[in-house]
C-alpha atoms as an extended CHARMM CRD file, in Angstrom:
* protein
*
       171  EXT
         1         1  UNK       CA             15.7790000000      -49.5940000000       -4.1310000000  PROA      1               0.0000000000
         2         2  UNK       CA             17.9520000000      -47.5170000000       -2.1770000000  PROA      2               0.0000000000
         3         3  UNK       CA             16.4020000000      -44.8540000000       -0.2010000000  PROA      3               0.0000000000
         4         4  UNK       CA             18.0750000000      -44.4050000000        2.9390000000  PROA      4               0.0000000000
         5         5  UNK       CA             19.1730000000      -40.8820000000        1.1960000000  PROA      5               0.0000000000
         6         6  UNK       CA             15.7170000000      -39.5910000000        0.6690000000  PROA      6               0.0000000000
         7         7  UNK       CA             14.3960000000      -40.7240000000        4.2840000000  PROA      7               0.0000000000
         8         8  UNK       CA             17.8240000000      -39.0530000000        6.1720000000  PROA      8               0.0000000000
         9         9  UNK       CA             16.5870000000      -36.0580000000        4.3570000000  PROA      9               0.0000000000
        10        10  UNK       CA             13.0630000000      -36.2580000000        5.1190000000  PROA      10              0.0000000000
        11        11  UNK       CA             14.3730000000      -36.7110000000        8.7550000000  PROA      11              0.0000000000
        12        12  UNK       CA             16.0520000000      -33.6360000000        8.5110000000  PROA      12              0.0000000000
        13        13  UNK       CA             12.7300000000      -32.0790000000        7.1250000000  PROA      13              0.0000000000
        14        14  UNK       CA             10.5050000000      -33.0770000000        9.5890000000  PROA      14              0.0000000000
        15        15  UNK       CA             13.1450000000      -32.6960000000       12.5880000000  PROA      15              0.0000000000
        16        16  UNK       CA             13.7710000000      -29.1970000000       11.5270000000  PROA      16              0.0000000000
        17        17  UNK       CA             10.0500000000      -28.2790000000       11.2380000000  PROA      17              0.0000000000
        18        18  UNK       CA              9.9410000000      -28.9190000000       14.7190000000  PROA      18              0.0000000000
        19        19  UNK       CA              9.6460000000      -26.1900000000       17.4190000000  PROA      19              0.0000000000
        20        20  UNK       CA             12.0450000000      -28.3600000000       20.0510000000  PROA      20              0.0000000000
        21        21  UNK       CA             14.4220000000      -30.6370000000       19.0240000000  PROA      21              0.0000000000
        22        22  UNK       CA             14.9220000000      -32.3170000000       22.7330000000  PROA      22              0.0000000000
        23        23  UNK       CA             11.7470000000      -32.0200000000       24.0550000000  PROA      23              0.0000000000
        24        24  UNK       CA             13.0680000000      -34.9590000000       25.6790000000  PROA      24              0.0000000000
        25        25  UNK       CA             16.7630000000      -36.9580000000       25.7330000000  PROA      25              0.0000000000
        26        26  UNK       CA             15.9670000000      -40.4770000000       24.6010000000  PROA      26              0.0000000000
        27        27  UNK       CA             18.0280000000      -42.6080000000       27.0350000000  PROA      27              0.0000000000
        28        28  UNK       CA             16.6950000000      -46.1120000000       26.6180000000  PROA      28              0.0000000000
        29        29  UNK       CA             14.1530000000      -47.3270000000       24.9560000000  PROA      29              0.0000000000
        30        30  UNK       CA             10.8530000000      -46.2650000000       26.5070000000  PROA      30              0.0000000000
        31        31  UNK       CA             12.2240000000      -43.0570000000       25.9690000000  PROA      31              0.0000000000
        32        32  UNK       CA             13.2830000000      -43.4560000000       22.4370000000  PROA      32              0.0000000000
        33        33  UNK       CA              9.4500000000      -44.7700000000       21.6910000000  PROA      33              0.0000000000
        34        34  UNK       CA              7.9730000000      -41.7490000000       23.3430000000  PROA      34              0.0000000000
        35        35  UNK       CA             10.3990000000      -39.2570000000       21.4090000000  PROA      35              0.0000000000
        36        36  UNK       CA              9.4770000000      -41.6780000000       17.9180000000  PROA      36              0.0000000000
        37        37  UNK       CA              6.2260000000      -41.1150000000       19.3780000000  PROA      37              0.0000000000
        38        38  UNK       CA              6.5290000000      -37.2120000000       19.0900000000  PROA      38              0.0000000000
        39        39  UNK       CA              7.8740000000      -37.2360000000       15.8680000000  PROA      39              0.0000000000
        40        40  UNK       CA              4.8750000000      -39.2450000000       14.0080000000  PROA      40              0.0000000000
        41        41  UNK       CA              2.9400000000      -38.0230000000       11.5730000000  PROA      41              0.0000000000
        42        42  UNK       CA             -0.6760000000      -38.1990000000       12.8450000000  PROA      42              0.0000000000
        43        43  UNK       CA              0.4210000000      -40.7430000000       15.9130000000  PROA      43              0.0000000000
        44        44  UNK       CA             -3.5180000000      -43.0960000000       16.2830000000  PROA      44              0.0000000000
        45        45  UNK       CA             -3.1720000000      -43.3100000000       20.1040000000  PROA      45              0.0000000000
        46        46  UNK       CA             -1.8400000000      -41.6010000000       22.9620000000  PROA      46              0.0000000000
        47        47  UNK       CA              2.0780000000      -42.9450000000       24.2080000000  PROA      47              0.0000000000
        48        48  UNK       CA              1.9210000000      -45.3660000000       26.9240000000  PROA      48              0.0000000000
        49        49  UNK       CA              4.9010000000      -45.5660000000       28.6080000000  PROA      49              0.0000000000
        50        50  UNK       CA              5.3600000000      -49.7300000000       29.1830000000  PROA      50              0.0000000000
        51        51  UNK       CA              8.3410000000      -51.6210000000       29.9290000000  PROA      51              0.0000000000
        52        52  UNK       CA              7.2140000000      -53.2890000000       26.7860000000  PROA      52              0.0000000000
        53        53  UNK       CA              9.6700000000      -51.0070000000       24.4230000000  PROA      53              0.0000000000
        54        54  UNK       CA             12.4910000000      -51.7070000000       26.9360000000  PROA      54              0.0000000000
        55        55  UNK       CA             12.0020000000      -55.5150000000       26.8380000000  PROA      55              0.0000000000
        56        56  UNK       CA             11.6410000000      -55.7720000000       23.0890000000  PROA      56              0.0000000000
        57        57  UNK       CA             14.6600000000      -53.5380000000       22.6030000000  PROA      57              0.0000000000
        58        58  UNK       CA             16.9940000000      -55.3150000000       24.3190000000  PROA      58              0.0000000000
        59        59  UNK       CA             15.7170000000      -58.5590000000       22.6930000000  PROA      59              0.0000000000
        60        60  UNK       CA             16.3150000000      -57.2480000000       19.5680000000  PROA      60              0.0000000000
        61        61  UNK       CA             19.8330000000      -56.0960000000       20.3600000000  PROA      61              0.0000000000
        62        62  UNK       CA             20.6460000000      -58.7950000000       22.2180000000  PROA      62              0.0000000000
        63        63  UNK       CA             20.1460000000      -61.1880000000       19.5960000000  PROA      63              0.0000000000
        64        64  UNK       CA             21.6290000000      -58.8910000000       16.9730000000  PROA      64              0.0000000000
        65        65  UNK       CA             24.6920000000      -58.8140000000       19.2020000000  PROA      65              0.0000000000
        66        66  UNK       CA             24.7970000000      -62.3000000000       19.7380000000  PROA      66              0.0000000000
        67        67  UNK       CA             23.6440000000      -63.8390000000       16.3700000000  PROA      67              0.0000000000
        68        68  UNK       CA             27.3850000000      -61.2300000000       15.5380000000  PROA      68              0.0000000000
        69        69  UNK       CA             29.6020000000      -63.1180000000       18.0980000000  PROA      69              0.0000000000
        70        70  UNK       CA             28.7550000000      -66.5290000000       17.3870000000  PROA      70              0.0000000000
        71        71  UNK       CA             29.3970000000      -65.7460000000       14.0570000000  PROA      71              0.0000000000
        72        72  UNK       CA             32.7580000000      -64.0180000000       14.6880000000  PROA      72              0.0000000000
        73        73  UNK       CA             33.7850000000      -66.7470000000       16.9350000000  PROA      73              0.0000000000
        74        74  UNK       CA             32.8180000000      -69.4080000000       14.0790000000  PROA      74              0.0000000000
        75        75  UNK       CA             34.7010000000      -68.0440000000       11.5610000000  PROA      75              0.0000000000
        76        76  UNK       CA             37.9110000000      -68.0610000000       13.1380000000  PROA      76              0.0000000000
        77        77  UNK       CA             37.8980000000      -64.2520000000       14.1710000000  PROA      77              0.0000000000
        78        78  UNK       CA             39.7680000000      -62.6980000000       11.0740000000  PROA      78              0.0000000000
        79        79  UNK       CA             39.2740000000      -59.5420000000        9.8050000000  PROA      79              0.0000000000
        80        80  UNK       CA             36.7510000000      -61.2570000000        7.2080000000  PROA      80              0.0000000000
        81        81  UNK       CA             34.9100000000      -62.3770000000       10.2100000000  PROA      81              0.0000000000
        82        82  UNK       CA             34.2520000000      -58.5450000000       11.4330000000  PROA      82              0.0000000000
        83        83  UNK       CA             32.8670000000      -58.2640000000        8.3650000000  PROA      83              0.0000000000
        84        84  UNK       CA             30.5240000000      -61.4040000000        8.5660000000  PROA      84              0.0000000000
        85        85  UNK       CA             29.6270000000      -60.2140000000       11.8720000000  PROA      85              0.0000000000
        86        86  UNK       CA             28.2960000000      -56.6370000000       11.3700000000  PROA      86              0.0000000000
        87        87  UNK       CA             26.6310000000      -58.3090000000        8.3210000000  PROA      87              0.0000000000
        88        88  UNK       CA             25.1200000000      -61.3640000000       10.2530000000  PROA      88              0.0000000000
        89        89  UNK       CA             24.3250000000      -58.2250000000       12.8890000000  PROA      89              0.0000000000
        90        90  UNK       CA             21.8900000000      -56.5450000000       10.2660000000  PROA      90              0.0000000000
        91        91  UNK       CA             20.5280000000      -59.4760000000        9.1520000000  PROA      91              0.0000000000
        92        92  UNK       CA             19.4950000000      -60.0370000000       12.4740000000  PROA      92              0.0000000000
        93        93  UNK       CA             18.1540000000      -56.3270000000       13.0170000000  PROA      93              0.0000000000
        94        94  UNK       CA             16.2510000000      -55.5590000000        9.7690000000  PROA      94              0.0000000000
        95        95  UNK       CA             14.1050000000      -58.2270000000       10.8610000000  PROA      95              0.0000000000
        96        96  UNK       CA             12.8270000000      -56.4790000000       13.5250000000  PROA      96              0.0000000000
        97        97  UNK       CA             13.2620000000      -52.9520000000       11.6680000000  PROA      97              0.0000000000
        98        98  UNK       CA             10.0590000000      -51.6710000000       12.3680000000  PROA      98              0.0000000000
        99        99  UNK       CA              9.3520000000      -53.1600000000       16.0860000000  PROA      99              0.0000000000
       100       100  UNK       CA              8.5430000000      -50.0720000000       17.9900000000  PROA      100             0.0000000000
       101       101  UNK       CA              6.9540000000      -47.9780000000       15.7100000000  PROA      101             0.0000000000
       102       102  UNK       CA              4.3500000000      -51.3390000000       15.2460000000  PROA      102             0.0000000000
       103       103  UNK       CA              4.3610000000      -51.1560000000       19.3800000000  PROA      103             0.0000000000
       104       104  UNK       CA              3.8430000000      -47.7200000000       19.8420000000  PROA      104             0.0000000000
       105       105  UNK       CA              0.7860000000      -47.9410000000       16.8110000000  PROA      105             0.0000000000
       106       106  UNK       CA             -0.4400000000      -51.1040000000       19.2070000000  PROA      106             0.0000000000
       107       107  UNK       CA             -0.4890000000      -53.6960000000       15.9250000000  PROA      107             0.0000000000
       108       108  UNK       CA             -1.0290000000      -57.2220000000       17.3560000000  PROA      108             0.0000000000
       109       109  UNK       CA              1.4420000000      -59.8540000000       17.5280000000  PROA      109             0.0000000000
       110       110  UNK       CA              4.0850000000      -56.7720000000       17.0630000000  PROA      110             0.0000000000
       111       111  UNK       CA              7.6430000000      -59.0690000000       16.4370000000  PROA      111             0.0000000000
       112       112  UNK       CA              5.6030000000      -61.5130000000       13.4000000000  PROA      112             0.0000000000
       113       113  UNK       CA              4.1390000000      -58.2070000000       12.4330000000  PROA      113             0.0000000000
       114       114  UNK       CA              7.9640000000      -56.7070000000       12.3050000000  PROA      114             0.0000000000
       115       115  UNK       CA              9.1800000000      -59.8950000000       10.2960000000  PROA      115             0.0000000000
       116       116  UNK       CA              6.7420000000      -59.7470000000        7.8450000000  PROA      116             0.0000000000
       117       117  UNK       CA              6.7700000000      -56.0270000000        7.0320000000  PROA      117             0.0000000000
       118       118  UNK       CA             10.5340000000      -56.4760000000        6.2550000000  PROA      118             0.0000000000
       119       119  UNK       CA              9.5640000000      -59.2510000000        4.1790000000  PROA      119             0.0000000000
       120       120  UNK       CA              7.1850000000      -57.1790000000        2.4130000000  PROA      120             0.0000000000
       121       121  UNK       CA              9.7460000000      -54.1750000000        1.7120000000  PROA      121             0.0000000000
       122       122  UNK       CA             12.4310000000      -56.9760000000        0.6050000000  PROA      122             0.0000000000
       123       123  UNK       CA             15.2380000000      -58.1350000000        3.0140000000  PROA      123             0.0000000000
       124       124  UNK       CA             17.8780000000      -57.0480000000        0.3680000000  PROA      124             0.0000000000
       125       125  UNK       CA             16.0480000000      -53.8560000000        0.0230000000  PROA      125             0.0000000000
       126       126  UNK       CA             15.9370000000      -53.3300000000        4.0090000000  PROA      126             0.0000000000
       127       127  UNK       CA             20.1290000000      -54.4220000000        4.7280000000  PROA      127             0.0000000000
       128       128  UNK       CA             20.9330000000      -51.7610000000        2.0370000000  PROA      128             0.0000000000
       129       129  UNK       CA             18.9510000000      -48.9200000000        3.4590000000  PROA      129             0.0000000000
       130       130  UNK       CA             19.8280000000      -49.9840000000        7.1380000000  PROA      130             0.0000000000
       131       131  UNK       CA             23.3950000000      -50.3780000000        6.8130000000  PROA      131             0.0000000000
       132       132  UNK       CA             23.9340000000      -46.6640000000        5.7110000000  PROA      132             0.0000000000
       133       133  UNK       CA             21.4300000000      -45.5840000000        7.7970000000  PROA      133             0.0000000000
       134       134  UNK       CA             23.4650000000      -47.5900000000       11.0070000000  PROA      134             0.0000000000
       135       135  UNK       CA             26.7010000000      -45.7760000000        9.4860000000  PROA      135             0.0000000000
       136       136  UNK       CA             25.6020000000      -42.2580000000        9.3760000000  PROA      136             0.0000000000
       137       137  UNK       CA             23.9290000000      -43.0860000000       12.9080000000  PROA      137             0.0000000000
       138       138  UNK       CA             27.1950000000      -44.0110000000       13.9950000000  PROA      138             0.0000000000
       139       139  UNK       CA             29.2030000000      -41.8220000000       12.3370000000  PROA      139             0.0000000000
       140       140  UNK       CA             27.5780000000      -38.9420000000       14.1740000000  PROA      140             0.0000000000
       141       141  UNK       CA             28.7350000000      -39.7710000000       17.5940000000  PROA      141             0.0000000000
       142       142  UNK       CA             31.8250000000      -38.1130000000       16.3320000000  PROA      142             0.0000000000
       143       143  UNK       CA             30.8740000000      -35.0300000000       16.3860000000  PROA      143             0.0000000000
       144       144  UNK       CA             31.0240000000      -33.6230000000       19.9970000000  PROA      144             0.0000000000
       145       145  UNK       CA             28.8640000000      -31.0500000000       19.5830000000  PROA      145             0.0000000000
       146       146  UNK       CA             25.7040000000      -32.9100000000       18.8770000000  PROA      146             0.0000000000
       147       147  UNK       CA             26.9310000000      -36.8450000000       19.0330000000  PROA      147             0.0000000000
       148       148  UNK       CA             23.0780000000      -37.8690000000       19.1930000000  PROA      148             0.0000000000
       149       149  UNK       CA             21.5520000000      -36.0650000000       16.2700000000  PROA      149             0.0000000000
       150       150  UNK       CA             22.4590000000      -38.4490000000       13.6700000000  PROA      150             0.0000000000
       151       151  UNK       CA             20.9130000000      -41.1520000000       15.8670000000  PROA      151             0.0000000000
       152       152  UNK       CA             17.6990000000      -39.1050000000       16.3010000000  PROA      152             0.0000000000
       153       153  UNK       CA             17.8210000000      -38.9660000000       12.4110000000  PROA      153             0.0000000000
       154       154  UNK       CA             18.2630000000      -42.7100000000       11.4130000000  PROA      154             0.0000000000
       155       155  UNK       CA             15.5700000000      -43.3120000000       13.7100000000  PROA      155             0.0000000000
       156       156  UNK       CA             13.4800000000      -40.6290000000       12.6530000000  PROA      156             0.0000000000
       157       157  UNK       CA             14.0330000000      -42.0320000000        9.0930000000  PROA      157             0.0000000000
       158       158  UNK       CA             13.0170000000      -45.9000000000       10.0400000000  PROA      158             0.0000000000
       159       159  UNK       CA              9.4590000000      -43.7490000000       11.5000000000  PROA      159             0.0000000000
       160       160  UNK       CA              8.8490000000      -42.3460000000        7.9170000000  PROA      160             0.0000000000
       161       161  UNK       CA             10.2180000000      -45.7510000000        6.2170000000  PROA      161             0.0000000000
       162       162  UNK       CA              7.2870000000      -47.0070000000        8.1430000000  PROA      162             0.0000000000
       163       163  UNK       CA              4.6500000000      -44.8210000000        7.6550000000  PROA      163             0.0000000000
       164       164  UNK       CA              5.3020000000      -44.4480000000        4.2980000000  PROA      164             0.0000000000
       165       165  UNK       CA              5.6300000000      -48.2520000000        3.3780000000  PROA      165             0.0000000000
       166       166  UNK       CA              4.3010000000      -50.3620000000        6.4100000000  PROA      166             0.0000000000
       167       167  UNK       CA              1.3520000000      -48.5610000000        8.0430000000  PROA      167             0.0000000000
       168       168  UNK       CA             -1.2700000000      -48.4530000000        5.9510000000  PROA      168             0.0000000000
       169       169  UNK       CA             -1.4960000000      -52.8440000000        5.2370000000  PROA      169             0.0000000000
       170       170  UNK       CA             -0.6110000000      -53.8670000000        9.0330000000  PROA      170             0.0000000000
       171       171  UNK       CA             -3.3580000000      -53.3110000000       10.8050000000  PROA      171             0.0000000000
């Protein structure tokens, strides 16, 4: 059930079998697609850049964020409610897990096809992998040196989560 260790070290794999690591800096996320883009095993089609990514991505964090707040605010904003937050946050986001790796492979009706591939893998099964996966990711902006290269690795492991669970039934 728990695999977030094996796909942060397949990230690491596949990341270091790479001739440059920042062939480009993701800022935003048309950038982030085209560097997820780069890092795909056997990618079907040819990036488009498209506003698409960027629209999508703040959708999904904007509803993570707020779905987080409401349910801070709610709860009477104790401690326990930071906690119900950043849980309500992932419940949120693991629904749309595997949004722009389904954009960038061009699979119709991309958000329904998002919802049900985390149904597929198991919503209890996603919030455990993506919660350690969000920590390392955030963990790593701590280190001054390279504060991005965790992110590029919990992203890089949501990219092999999906091709090695999601692509081949979503066509």
């Amino acid at each position: 059930m728990l695999k977030y260790i094996e796909l942060l070290h397949k990230s690491k794999v596949r990341i270091a079998s790479k001739i440059k690591i920042n062939h480009c800096q993701p800022i935003g996320f048309m950038d982030g697609a085209e560097w997820m883009h780069s890092h795909m095993q056997a990618p079907l089609y040819p990036f488009k850049k498209s506003k698409i990514y960027s629209i999508v991505g703040n959708l999904k964090y904007f509803s993570c964020l707020l779905g987080s707040v409401v349910s801070i605010v709610a709860s009477g904003l104790k401690l326990s409610s930071l906690l119900i937050g950043i849980l309500i946050f992932y419940l949120i986001e693991v629904h749309f897990l595997f949004l722009l790796p389904i954009l960038i492979y061009q699979v119709k009706y991309p958000i329904s096809a998002s919802i049900r591939a985390t149904y597929r893998i198991g919503i209890i099964k996603a919030i455990f992998n993506v919660i350690p996966i969000g920590c390392y990711m955030i963990m790593g902006l701590f280190n001054f040196r390279k504060p991005l290269f965790n992110w590029y690795l919990g992203c890089l492991a949501i990219v092999i989560w999906y091709e090695e669970e999601v692509r081949a039934w979503i066509r």
